[in-house]
Structure formats: structure tokens, C-alpha cells
N, CA, C and O atoms as a MOPAC input file, in Angstrom:
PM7 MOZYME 1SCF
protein

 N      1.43900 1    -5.31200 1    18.66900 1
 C      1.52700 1    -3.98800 1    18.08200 1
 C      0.68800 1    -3.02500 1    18.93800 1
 O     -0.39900 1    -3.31300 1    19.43800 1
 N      1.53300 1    -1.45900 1    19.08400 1
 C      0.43300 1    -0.63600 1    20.12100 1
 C     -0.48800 1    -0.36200 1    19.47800 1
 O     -0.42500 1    -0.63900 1    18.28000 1
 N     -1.71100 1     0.28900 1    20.01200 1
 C     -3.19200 1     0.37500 1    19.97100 1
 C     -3.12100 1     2.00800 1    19.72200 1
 O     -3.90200 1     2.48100 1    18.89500 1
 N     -2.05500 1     3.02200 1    20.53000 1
 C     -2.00700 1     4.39800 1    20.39000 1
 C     -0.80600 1     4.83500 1    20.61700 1
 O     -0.04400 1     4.56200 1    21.54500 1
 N     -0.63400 1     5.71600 1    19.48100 1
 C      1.17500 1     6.30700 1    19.34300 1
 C      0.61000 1     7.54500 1    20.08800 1
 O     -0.59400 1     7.79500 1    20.14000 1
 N      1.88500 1     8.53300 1    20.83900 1
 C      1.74900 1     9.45100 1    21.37300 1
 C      2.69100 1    10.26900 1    20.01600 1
 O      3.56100 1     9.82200 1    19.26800 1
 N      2.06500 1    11.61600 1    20.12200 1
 C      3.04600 1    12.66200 1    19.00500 1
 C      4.68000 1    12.01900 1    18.77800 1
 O      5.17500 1    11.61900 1    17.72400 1
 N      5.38300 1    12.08400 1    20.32600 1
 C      6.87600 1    12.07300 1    20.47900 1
 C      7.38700 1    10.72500 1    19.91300 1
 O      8.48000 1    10.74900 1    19.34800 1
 N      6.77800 1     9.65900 1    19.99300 1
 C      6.79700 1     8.49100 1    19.09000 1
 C      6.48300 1     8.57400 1    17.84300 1
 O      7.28200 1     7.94700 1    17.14800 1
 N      5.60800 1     9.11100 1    17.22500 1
 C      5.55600 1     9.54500 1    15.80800 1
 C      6.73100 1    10.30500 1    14.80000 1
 O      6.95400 1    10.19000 1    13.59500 1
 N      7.34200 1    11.10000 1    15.82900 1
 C      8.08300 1    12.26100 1    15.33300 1
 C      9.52100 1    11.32800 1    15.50600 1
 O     10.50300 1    11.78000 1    14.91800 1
 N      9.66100 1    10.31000 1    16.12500 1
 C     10.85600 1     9.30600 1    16.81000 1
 C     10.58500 1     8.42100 1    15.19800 1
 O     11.59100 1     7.93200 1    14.68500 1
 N      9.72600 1     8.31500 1    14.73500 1
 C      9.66500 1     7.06100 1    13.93600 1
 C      9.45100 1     5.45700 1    14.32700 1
 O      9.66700 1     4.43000 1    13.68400 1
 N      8.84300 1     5.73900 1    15.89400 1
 C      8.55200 1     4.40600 1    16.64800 1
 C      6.70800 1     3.65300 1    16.08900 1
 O      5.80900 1     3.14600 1    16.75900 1
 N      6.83000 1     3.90500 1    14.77300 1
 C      5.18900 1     3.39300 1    14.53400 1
 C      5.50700 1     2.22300 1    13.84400 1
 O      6.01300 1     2.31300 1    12.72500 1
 N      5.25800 1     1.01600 1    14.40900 1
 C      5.82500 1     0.25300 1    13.93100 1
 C      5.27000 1    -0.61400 1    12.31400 1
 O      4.19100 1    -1.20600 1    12.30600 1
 N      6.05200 1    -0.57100 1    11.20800 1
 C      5.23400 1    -0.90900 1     9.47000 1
 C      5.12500 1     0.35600 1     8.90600 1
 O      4.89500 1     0.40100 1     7.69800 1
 N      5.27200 1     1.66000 1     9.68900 1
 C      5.04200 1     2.82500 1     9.10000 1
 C      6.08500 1     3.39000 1     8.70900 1
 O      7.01200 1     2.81400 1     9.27900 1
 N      6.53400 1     4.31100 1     7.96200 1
 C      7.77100 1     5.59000 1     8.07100 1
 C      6.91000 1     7.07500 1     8.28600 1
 O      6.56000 1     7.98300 1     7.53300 1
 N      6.81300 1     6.85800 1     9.37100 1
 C      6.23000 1     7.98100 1     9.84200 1
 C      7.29800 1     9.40800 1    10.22900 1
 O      7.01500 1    10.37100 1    10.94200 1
 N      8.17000 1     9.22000 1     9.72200 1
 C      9.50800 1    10.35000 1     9.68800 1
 C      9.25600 1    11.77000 1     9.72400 1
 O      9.78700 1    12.69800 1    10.33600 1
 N      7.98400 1    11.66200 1     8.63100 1
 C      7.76800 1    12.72900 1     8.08100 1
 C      7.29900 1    13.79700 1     9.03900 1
 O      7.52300 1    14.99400 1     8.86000 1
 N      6.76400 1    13.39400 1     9.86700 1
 C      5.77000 1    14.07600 1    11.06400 1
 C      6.40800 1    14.66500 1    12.24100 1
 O      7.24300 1    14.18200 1    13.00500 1
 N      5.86700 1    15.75500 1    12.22800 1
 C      6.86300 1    16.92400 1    13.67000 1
 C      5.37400 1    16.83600 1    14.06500 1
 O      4.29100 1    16.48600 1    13.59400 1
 N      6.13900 1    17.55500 1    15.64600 1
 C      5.27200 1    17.93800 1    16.57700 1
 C      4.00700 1    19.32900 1    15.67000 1
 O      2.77600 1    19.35100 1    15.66100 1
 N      4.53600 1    19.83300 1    15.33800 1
 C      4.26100 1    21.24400 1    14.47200 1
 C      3.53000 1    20.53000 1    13.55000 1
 O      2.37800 1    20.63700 1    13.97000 1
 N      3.50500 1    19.92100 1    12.63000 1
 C      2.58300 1    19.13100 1    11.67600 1
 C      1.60600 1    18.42500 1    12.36700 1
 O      0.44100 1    18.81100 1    12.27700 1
 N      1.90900 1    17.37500 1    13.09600 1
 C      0.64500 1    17.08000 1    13.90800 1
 C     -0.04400 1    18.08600 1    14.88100 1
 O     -1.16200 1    17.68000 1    15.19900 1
 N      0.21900 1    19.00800 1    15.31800 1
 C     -0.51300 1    20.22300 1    15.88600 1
 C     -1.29000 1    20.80200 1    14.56500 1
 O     -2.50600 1    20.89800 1    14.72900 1
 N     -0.78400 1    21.21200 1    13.25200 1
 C     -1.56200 1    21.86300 1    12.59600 1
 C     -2.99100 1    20.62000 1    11.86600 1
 O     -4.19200 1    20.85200 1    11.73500 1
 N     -2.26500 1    19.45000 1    11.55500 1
 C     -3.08000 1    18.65000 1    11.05800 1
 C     -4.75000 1    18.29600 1    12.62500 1
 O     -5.96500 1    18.27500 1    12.42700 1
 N     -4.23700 1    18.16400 1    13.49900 1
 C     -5.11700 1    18.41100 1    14.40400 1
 C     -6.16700 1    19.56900 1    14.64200 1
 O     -7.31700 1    19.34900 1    15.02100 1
 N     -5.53100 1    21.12700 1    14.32000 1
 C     -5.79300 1    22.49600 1    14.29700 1
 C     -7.06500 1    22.52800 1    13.02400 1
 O     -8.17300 1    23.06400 1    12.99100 1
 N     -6.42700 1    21.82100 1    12.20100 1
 C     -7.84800 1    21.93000 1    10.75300 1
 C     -8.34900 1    20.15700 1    10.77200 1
 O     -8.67300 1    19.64500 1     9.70000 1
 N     -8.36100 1    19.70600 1    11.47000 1
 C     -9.57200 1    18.55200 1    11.66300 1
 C     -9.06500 1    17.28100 1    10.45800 1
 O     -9.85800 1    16.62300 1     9.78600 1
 N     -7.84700 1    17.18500 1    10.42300 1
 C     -6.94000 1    15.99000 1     8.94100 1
 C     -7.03500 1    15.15500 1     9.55300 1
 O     -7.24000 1    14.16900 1     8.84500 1
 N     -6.99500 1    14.80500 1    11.06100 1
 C     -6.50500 1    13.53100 1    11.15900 1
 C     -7.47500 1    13.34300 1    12.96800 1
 O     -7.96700 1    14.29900 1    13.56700 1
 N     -7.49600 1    12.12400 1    13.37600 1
 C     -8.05800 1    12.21000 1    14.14900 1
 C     -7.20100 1    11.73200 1    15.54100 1
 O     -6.16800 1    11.07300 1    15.42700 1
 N     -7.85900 1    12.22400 1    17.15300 1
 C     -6.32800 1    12.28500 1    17.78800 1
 C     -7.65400 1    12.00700 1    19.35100 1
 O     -8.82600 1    12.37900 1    19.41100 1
 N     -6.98000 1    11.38200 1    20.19700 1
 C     -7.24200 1    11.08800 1    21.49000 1
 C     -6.66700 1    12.08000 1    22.36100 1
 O     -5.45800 1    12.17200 1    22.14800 1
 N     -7.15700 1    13.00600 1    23.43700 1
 C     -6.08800 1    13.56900 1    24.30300 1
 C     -6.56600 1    13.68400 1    25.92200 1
 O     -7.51900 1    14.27700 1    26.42800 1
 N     -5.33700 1    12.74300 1    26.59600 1
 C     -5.49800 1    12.41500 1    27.38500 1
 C     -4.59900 1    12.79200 1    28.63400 1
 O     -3.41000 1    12.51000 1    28.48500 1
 N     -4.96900 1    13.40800 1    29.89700 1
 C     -4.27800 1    14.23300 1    30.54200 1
 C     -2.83400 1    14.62800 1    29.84600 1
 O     -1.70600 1    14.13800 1    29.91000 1
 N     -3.40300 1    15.73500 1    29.16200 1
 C     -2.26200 1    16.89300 1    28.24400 1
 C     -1.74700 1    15.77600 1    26.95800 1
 O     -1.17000 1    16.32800 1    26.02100 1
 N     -1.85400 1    14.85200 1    26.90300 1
 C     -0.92600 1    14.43700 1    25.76900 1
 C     -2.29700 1    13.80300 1    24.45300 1
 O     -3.45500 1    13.42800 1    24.64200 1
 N     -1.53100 1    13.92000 1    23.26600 1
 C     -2.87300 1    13.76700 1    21.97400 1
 C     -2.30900 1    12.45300 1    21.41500 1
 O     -1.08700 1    12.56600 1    21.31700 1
 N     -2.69400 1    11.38000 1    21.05400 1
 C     -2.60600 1    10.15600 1    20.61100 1
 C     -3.10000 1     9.77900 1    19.54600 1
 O     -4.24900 1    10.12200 1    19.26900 1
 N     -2.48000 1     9.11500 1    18.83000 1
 C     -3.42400 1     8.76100 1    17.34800 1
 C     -3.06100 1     7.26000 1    16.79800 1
 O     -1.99000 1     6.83900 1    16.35900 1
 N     -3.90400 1     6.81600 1    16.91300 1
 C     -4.01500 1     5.25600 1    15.91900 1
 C     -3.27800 1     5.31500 1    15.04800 1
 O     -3.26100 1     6.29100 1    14.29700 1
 N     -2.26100 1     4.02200 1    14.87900 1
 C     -1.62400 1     3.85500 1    13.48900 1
 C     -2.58600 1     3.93300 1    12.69900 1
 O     -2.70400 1     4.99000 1    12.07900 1
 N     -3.48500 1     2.94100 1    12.49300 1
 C     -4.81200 1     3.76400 1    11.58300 1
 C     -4.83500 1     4.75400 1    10.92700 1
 O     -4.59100 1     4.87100 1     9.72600 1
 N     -5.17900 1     5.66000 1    11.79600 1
 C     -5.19300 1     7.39900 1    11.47800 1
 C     -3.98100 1     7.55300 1    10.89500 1
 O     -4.05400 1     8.19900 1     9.85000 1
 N     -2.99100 1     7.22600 1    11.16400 1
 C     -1.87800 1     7.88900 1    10.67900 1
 C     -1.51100 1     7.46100 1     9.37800 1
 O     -1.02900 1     8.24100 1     8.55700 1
 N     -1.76600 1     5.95500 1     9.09000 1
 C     -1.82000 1     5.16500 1     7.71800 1
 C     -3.28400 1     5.73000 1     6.76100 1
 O     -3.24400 1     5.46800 1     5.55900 1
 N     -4.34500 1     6.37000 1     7.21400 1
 C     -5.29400 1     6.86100 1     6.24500 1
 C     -4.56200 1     8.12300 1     5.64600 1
 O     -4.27300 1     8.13900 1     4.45000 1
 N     -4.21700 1     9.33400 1     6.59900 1
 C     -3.64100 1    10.46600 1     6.29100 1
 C     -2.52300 1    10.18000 1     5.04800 1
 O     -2.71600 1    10.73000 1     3.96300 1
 N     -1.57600 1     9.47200 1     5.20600 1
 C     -0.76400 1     8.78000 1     4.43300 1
 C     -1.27300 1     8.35200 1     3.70600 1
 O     -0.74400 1     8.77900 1     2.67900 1
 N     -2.07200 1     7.69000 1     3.43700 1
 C     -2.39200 1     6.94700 1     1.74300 1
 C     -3.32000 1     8.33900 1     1.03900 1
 O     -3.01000 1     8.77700 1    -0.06900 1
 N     -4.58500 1     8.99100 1     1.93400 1
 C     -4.78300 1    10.35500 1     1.49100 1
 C     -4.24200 1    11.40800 1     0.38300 1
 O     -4.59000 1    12.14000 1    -0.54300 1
 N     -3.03900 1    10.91100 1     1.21800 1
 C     -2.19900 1    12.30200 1     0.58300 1
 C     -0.70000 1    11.56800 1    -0.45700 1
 O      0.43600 1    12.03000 1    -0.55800 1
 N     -1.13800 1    10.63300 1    -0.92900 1
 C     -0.08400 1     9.83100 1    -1.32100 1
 C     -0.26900 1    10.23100 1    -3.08100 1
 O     -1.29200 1    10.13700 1    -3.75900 1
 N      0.82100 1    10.60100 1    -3.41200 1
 C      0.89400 1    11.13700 1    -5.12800 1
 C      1.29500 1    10.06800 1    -6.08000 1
 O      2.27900 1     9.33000 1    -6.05500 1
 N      0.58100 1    10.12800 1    -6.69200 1
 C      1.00600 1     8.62300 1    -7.99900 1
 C      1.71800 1     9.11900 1    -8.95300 1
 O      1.20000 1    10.18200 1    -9.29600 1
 N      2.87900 1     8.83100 1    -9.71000 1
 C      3.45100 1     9.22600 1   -10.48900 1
 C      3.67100 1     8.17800 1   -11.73000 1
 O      4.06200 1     7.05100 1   -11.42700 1
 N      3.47300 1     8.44600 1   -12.92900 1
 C      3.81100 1     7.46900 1   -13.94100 1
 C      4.95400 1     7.20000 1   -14.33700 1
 O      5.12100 1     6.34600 1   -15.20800 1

């Protein structure tokens, strides 16, 4: 399993155990912009741990009865 998704794989749905569907380039720019999630960036491109991307997700996850 990879170690770091790049945005364009996120937004592809290539995270693998995740449904990471949900996520545009534009969402991960703003979630980056106010400090939600945490991101590697490495000559021009920003990377983020399935990790990170599975905390944000359970975070923000709504329970319904």
C-alpha cells in the first residue's frame, strides 16, 4: 500500500480502502488553505497520507439514527 497520495490520485479515487470520491482539487486546496488536513509539498506537488485523509473523514463523519 502507498505511503503518499498526490491530489490527482485522490480526486481519481486511487486511495486504496478509501472512497475518497468526494475530493477535488478545489477542496483539497481549500482544506489545505485553513489548516484541516495535513499535506507534504514537494517540488510543486502537495501529498497527503491515507492517514490524513481517513482522520478528515471520520472527523467529519455524521451519525444518523
Amino acid at each position: 500500500m502507498k505511503k503518499y497520495y498526490t491530489g490527482e490520485e485522490i480526486e481519481n479515487g486511487k486511495m486504496e480502502g478509501i472512497d475518497a470520491g468526494i475530493f477535488t482539487q478545489q477542496l483539497l486546496q481549500n482544506l489545505r488553505s485553513k489548516r484541516r488536513i495535513a499535506w507534504t509539498k514537494i517540488g510543486g506537488k502537495c501529498y497527503y497520507t491515507r492517514e490524513d485523509i481517513q482522520k478528515y473523514i471520520d472527523r467529519n463523519k455524521v451519525k444518523v439514527s
